[in-house]
C-alpha positions as CSV (number, residue, x, y, z in Angstrom):
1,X,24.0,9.5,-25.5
2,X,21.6,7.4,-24.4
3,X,17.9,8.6,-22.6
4,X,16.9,6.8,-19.5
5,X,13.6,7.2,-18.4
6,X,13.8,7.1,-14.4
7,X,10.6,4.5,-13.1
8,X,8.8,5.3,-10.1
9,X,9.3,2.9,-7.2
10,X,5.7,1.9,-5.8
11,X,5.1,0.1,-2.9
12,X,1.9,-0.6,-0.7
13,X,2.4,0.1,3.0
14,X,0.5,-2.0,5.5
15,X,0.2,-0.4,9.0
16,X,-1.8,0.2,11.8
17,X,-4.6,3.2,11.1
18,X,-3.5,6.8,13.4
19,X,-5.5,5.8,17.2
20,X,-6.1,2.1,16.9
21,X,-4.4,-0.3,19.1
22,X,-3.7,-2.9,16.9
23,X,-3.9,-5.6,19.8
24,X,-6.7,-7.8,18.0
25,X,-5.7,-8.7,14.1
26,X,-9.7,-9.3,13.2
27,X,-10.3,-5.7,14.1
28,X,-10.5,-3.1,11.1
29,X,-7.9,-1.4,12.4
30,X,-5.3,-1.3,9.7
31,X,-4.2,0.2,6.8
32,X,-2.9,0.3,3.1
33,X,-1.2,3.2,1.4
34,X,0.2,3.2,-1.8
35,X,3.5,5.2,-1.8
36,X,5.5,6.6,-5.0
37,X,9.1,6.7,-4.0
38,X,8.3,7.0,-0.1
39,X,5.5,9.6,-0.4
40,X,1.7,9.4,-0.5
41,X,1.1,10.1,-3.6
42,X,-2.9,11.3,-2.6
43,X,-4.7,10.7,0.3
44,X,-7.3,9.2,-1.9
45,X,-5.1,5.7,-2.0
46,X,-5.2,5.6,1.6
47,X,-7.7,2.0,2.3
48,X,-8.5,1.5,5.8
49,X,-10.8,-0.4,8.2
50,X,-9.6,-3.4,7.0
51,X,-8.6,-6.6,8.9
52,X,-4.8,-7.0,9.2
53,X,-5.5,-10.0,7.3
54,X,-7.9,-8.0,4.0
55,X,-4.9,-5.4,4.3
56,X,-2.0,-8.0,3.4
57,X,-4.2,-9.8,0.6
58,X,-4.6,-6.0,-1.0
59,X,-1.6,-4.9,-1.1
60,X,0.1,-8.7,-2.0
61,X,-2.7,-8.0,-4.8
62,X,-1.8,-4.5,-5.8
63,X,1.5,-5.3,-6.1
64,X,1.1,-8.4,-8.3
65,X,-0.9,-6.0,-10.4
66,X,2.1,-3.6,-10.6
67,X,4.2,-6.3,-11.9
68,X,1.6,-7.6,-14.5
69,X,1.3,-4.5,-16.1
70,X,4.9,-4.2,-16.1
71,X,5.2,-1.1,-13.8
């Protein structure tokens, strides 16, 4: 019988931060989470007060991170 190791499915979540309005993209009002199969893993990988713009570039980055390292 073979043993399969079950992987973790990480994705970064880019959304608006609890309160802001979102109406202006150059306002820090958004958001990148890190989730491991859905779920916050810690509310320590929570980035905010970040551009809409920063918060696409970090978690396009984070992910091509993932990837490299072969996670």
């Amino acid at each position: 019988m073979q043993n399969l190791e079950a992987k973790d499915k990480v994705t970064f979540e880019v959304r608006l931060t609890s309160g802001r309005r979102g109406t202006d993209p150059q306002a820090p009002d958004w958001e990148v989470r890190e989730l491991i199969n859905g779920v916050i893993n810690s509310e320590a990988e929570i980035y905010d007060n970040l551009t809409k713009v920063e918060a696409e570039d970090l978690a396009a980055m984070w992910m091509r991170k993932k990837e490299e390292a072969g996670q």
